[in-house]
C-alpha positions in Angstrom: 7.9 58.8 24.6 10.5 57.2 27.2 12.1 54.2 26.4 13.2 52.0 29.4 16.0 49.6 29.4 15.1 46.4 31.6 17.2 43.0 32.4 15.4 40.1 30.2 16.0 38.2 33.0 15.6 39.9 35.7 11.6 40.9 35.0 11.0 37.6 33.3 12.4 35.6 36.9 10.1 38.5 38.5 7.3 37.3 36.2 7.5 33.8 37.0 9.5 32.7 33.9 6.0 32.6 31.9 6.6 34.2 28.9 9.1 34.6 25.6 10.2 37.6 24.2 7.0 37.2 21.7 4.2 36.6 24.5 6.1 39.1 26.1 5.3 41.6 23.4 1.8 40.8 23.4 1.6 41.5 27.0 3.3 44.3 26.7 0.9 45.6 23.6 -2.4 44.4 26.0 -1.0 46.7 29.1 -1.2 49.8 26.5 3.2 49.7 26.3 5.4 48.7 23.7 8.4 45.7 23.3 10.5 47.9 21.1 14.0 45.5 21.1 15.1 42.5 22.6 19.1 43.3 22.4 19.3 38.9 22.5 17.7 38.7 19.3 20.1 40.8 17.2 23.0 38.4 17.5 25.5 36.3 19.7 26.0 38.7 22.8 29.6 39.4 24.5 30.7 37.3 27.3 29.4 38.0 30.4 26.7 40.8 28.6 23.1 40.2 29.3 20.0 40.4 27.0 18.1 43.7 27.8 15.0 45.0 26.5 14.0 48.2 25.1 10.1 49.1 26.5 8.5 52.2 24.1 6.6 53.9 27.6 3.5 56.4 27.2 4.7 59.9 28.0 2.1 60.6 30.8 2.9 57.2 32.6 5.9 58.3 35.4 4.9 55.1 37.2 6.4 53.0 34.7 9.6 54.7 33.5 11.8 52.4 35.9 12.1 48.5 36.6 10.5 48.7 40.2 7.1 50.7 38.4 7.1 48.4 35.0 7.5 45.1 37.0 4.9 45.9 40.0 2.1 47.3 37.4 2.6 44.5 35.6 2.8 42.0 38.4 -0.3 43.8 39.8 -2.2 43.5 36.0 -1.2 40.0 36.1 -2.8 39.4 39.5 0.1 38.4 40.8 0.3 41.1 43.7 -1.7 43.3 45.4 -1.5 47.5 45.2 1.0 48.5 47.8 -0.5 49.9 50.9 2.0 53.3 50.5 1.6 54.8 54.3 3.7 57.8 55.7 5.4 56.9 58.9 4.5 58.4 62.0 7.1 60.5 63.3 6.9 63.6 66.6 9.2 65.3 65.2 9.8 65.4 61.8 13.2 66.6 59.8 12.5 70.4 58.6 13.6 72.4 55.5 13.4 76.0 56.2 12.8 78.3 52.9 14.2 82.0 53.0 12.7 84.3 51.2 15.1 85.2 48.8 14.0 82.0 47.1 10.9 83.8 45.6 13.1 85.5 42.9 14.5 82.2 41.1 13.0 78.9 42.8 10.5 79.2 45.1 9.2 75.8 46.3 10.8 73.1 47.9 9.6 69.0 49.1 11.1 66.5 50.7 11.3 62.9 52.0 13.2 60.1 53.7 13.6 56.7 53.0 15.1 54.8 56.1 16.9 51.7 56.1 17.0 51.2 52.0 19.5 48.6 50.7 21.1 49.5 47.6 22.7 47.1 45.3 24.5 47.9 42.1 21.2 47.5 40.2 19.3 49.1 42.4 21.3 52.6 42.6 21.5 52.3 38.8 17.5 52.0 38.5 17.4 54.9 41.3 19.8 57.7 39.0 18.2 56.3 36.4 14.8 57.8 37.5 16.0 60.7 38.6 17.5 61.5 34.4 14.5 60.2 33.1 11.9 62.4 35.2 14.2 65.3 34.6 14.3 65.1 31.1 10.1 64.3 30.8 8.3 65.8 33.5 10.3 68.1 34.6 11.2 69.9 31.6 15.0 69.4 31.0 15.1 70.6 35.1 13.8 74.0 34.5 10.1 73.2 36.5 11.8 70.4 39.0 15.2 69.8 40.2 15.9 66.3 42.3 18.5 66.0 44.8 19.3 63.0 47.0 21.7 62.7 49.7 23.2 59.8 52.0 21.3 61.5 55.6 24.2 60.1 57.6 26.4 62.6 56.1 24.4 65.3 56.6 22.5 66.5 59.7 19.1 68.8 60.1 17.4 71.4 60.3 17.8 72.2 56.6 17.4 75.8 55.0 16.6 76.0 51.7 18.3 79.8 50.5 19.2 82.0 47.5 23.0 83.3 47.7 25.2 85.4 45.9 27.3 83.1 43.5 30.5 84.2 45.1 29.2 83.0 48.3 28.8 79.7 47.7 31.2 77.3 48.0 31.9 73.5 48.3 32.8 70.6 46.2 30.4 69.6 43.4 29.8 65.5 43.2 32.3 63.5 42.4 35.1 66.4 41.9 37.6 67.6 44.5 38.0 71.0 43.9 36.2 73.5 46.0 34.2 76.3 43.7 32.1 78.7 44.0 29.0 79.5 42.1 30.8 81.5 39.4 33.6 78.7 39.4 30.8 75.8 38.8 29.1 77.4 35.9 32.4 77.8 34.1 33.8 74.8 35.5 30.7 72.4 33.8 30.5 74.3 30.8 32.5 71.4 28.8 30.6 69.0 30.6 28.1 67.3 28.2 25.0 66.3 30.6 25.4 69.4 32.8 25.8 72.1 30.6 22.6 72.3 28.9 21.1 73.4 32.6 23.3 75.9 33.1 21.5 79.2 31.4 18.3 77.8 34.0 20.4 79.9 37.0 23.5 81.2 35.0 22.1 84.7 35.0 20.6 85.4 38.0 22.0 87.8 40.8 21.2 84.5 43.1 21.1 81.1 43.5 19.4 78.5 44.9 21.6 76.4 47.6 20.6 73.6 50.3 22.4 73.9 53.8 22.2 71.5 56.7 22.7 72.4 60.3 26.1 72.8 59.5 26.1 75.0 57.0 27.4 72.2 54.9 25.8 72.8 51.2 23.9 70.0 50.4 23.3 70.9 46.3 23.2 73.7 44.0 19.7 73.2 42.4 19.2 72.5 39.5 23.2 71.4 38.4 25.0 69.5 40.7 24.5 68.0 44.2 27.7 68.3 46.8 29.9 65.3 47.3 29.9 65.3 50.9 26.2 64.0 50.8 26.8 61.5 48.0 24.9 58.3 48.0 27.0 55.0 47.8 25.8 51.1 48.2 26.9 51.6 52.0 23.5 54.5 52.3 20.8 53.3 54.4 19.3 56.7 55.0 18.4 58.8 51.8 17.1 62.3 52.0 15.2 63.5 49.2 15.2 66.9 48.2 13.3 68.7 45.3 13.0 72.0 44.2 11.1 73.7 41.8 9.2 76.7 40.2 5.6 74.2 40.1 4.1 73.4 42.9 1.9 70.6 41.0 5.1 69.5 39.3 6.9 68.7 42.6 4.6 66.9 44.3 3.9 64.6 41.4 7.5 64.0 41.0 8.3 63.1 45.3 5.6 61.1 45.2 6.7 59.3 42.1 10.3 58.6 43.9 9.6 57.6 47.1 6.4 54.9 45.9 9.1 53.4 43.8 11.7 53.0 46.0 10.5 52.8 48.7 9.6 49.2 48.4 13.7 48.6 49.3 13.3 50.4 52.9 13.3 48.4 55.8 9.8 48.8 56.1 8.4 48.5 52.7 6.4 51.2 51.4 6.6 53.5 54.3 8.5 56.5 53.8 9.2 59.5 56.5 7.5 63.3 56.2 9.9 66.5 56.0 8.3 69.6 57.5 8.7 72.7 55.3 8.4 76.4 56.6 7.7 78.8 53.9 8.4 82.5 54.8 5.0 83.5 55.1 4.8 81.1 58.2 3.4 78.0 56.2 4.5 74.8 57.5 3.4 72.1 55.0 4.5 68.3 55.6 5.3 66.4 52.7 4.8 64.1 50.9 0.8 64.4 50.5 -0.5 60.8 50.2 -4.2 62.1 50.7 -5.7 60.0 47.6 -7.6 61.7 45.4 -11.0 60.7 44.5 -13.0 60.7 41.5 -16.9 59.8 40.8 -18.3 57.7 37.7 -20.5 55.2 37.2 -20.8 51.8 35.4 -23.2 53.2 32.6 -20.5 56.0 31.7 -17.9 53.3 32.1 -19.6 50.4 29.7 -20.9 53.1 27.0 -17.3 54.6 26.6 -15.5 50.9 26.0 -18.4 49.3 24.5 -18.9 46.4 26.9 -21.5 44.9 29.4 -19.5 44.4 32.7 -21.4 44.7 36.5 -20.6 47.2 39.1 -18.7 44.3 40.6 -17.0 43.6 37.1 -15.8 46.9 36.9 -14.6 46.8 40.7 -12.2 43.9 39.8 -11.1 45.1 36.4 -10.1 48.4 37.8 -8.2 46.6 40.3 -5.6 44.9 37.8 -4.5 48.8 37.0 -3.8 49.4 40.8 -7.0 51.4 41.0 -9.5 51.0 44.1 -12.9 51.4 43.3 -15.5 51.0 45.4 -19.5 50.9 44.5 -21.7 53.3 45.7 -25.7 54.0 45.4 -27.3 53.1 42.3 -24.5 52.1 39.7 -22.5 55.2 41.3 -18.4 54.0 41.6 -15.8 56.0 43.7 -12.5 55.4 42.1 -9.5 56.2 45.2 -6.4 57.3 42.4 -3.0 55.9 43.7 -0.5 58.5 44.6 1.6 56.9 41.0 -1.3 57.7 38.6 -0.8 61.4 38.3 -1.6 60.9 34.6 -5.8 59.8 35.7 -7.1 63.8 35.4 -11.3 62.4 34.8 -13.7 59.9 34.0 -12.3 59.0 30.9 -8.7 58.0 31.9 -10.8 55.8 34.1 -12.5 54.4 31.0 -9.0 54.1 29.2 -7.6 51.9 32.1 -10.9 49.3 32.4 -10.4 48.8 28.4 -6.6 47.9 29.1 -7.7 45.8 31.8 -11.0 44.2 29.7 -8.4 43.9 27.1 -9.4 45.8 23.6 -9.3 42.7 21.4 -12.1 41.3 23.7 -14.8 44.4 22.8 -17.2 43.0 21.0 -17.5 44.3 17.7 -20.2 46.2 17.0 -21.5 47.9 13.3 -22.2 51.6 13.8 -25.5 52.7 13.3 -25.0 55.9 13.0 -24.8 57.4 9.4 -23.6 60.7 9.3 -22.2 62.9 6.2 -18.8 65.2 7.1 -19.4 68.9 6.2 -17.4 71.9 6.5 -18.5 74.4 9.5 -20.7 76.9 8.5 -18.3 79.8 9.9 -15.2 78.0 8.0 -17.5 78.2 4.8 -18.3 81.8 5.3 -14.5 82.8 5.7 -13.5 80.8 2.7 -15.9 83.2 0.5 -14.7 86.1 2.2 -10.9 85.2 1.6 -11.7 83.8 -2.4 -13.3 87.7 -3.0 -10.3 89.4 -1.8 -8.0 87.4 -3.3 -9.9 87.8 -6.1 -9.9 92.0 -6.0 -5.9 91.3 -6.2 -5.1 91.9 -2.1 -2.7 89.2 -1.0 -3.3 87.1 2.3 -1.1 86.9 5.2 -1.3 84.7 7.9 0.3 86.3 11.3 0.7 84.6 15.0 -2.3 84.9 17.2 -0.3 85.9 20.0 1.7 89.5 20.5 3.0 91.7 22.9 0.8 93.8 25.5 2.4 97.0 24.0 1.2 95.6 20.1 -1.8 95.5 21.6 -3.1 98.3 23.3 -0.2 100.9 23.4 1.1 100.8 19.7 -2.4 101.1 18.7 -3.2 104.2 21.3 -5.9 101.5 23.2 -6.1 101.4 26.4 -7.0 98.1 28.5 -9.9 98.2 30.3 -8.8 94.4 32.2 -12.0 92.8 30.8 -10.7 92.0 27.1 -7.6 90.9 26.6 -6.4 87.6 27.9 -2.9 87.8 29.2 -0.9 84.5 29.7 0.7 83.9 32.8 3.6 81.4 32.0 4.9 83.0 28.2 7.7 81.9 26.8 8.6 85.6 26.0 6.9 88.8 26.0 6.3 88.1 22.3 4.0 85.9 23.4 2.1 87.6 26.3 -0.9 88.3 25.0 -4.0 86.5 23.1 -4.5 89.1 20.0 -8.2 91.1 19.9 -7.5 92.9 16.5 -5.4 91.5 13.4 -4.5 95.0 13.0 -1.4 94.5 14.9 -0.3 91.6 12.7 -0.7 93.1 9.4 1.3 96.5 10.6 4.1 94.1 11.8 4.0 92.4 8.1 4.1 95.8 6.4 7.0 96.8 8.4 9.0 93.8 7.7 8.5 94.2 4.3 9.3 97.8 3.2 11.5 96.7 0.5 8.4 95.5 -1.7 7.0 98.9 -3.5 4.2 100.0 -2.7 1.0 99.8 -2.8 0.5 97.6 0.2 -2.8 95.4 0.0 -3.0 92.9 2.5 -6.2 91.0 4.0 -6.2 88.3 6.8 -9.4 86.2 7.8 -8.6 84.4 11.2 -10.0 84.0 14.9 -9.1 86.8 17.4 -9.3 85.6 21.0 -11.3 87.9 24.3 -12.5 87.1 27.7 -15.6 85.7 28.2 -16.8 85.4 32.2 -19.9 83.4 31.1 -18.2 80.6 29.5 -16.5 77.3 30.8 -13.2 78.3 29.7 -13.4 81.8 30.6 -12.6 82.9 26.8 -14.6 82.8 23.6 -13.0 83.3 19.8 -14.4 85.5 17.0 -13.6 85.3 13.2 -12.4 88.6 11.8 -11.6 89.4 8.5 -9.2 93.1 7.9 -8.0 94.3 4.8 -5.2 97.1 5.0 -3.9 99.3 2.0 -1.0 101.6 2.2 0.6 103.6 -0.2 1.5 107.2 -1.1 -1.8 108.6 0.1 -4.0 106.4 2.3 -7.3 106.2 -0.5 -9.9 105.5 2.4 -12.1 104.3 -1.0 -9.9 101.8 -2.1 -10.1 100.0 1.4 -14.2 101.3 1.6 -14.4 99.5 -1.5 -12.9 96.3 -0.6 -15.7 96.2 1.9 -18.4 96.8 -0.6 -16.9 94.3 -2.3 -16.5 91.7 0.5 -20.3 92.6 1.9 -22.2 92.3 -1.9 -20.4 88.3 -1.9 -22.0 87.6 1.0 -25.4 89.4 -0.2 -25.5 91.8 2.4 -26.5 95.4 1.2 -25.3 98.7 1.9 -28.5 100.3 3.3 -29.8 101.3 6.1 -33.3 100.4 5.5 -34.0 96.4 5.9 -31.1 94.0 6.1 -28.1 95.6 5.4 -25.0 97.2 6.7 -23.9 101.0 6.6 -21.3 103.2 7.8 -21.4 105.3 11.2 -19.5 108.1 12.0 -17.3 107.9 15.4 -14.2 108.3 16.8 -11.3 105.2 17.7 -7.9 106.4 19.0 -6.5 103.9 16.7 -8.0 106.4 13.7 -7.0 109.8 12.3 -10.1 112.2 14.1 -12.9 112.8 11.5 -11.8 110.1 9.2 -13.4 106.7 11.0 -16.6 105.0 11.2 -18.6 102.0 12.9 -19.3 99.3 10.3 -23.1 98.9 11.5 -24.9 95.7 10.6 -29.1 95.1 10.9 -29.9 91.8 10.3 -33.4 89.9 9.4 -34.6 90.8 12.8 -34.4 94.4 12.6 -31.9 94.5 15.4 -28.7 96.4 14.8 -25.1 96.2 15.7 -21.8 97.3 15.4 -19.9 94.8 13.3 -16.4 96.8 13.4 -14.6 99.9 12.5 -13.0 101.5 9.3 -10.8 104.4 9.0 -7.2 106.0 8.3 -4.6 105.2 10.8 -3.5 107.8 13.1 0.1 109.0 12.5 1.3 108.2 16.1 0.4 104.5 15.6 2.6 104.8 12.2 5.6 106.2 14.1 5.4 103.5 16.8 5.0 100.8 13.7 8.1 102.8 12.1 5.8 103.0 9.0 6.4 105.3 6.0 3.2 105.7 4.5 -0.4 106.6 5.4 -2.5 103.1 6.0 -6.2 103.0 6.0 -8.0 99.8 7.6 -11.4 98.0 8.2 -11.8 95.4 10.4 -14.7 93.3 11.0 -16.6 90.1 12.8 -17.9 88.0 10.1 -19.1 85.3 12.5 -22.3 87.9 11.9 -23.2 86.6 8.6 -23.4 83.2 10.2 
């Protein structure tokens, strides 16, 4: 959670002088934020210091993490002001930031803006870096999604390119510094420094790096570590160019837009701010920034049954307008909701809701007794997996608990599998290859436990109950869970009983027979690559209906699955999907 730093006096003047630092608390609590310290209340300040205070901001709220967002939202709650009209000038020819193509490998996208005639003073530029640290450290992720750079335009001059260079090719004079250096040079050169250095390893070790040129050839910033001095912004800019980079698309929009709505209330015509041109290198020319609103359909019964209050179409209209929202009614009790360019965080309905019971206030919702006895319970599969675990432990196996995500090769190649693209759910932004794939066995886990713990004698008994994960086209979410239970035993011969026997064991607790006539389960003889040939089978289940299916597998493990598991002794294994017994 952010915490902004204000001027007491400054907000309370912009406030009309209305309030205390205790009614400003409560107003503060009502807008869903938080007075966390008034620094005039912990003693006698210094001459010349003045009282600040310390506002606790929601994590998802990027329109309030400076003075210009806090005051205007709150001005605008207060019904003091009116939303901004936030319009895109019109401009033939727009400035242009060319991307080459090299940029694919380590940054690939690239926005950018222009505020014209903006008048900084001291306060002002501080609020303006001060965004800048506080969006790099939130939303975009300690710089390694988004980078922000901003340059004084009437030091600069366009067409832009946006490039990937060698490091050695590279060279002017990072901000505020008057040494020239070259890539190589800067990431040595900042490694002492205490803000920059913990965004070094983002580029550090890649053959390239991103760089911004002007017509000139003039670099404009190394993204994401430093910006060049020769465009630095003083008090004296007017014109500032606003450059972002980044590896999320989503990401960097939210965060241009989030810079120029609050600033550009200081440009000479407020609220307006001037489109960039950007020319990818597949021949894409997008213009940024995108101030197409986006729109999103409710109605006043979803809206009054979520808070708990009785407000007309019109009610609601008015409410949502104190949270900068513009709703308008449609047919029936229908209401389009038009979501300001600064409320990234308002994904559905229910943010909507969240926003009219700010604006209703929640100490005005009637309270109402709940009529609605219910009883808690445990889930009927979490019941059925406690039983399962209690009889293993029980037949003296020991539980482990593994990670639900592994590597591809854990879990198709190590286990001679092969992927057939519709089972396995691969993730797409892993933090390592560790973590690239969404398990569909436990088998991999408990091999992985066994070779880190070859030091314990053997035998090996080890059991796991937990949810493996597969693709499922038919459902919302494209994926579907499934509770497996596997017990594994490995010692100086594999004793396929003792593992058949944990299953006997495991199916008589949950009164299921071993038969093949009735309700019951049996063994079928097949063949998995996972298995030694001729020594697996197909756990087969019929249930009450009559209809039969295969459950999961048992068997030895094959010796090439040992060898790539480093394993010294034979293992035998059954695995199988309890949510059956359901």
């Amino acid at each position: 959670m952010p915490t902004l730093t204000v001027d007491k006096e400054e907000l309370f003047n912009y406030l009309g002088n209305k309030y205390d630092t205790e009614q400003f608390g409560e107003l503060c609590f009502r807008f869903g934020i938080e007075l966390e310290e008034d620094t005039s209340q912990k003693g006698e300040l210094a001459p010349g210091e003045r009282a600040q205070l310390k506002i606790d901001i929601p994590a998802n709220r990027y329109d309030l993490i400076c003075y210009e967002g806090l005051s205007r939202a709150l001005g605008i709650y207060l019904g003091m002001e009116e939303t901004p009209n936030y319009r895109v000038a019109p401009v033939t020819k727009p400035q242009r930031i060319t991307v080459a193509k090299e940029c694919a490998q380590i940054r690939p996208y690239v926005v950018g803006a222009i505020l014209r005639g903006v008048k900084f003073t001291e306060k002002r530029y501080e609020s303006f870096i001060g965004l800048q640290d506080t969006l790099h450290e939130n939303l975009c992720r300690k710089r390694k999604l988004v980078s922000i750079g901003t340059h004084d335009l009437g030091t600069i001059q366009g067409p832009f390119t946006y490039e990937a260079q060698k490091p050695e090719d590279i060279r002017f004079v990072p901000l505020d510094q008057t040494e020239e250096m070259d890539g190589h040079r800067v990431i040595s050169f900042y490694e002492s420094d205490m803000h920059i250095k913990k965004f070094l390893d983002i580029i550090r070790y890649s053959p390239v790096y991103p760089v911004v040129y002007d017509a000139n050839r003039t670099v404009m910033s190394l993204p994401p570590l430093i910006n060049s001095n020769h465009s630095k912004i003083t008090l004296d800019t007017r014109d500032v160019l606003i450059e972002i980079t980044a590896t999320d698309m989503t990401k960097v929009n939210m965060v241009l837009n989030i810079m120029v709505s609050m600033f550009s209330c200081y440009c000479q015509d407020p609220f307006v701010v001037e489109p960039m041109e950007v020319v990818y290198p597949d021949g894409r020319t997008m213009v940024y920034p995108d101030y197409e609103p986006r729109v999103v359909k409710t109605s006043s019964t979803y809206l009054n049954g979520i808070v708990g209050i009785k407000q007309t179409d019109g009610e609601i209209v008015e409410l949502l307008k104190r949270m900068s929202l513009e709703a308008t009614i449609q047919s029936g009790n229908e209401i389009s909701v038009k979501l300001p360019l600064t409320r990234p965080d308002i994904l559905q309905e229910c943010d909507i809701a969240e926003d009219l019971a700010i604006a209703f206030g929640y100490n005005n919702i009637p309270r109402v007794q709940n009529n609605a006895a219910t009883v808690g319970k445990p889930l009927e599969l979490n019941t059925l997996s406690d039983i399962v675990r209690q009889k293993m432990a029980s037949c003296g196996w020991i539980e482990a608990l593994t990670l639900s995500l592994c590597t591809y090769r854990e879990n198709f190649k190590l286990l001679r599998r092969v992927d057939t693209g519709d089972e396995a759910i691969v993730l797409e932004k892993r933090k390592s290859e560790e973590q690239r794939v969404c398990r569909t066995s436990l088998l991999p886990g408990l091999l992985k436990t066994i070779h880190e713990n070859k030091k314990h004698p053997i035998p090996y008994r080890l059991f796991e109950v937990s949810d493996v994960v597969f693709k499922a086209g038919d459902r919302e979410r494209g994926t579907r869970n499934e509770r497996h239970a596997c017990g594994l035993f490995s010692g100086s011969s594999a004793q396929f009983e003792v593992t058949q026997g944990l299953l006997d064991a495991v199916m008589a607790a949950l009164d299921v027979a071993h038969t093949k006539n009735g309700r019951g389960y049996y063994l079928r003889e097949s063949e998995n690559p996972t298995y030694l040939g001729g020594r697996s089978a197909s756990v087969m289940y019929r249930d009450w209906s009559g209809a039969e299916r295969e459950i999961g597998s048992i068997g030895v493990i094959h010796p090439e699955v040992l060898i790539n598991y480093k394993l010294e002794y034979p293992v035998s294994v059954f695995e199988i999907n309890i949510e059956a017994f359901v």
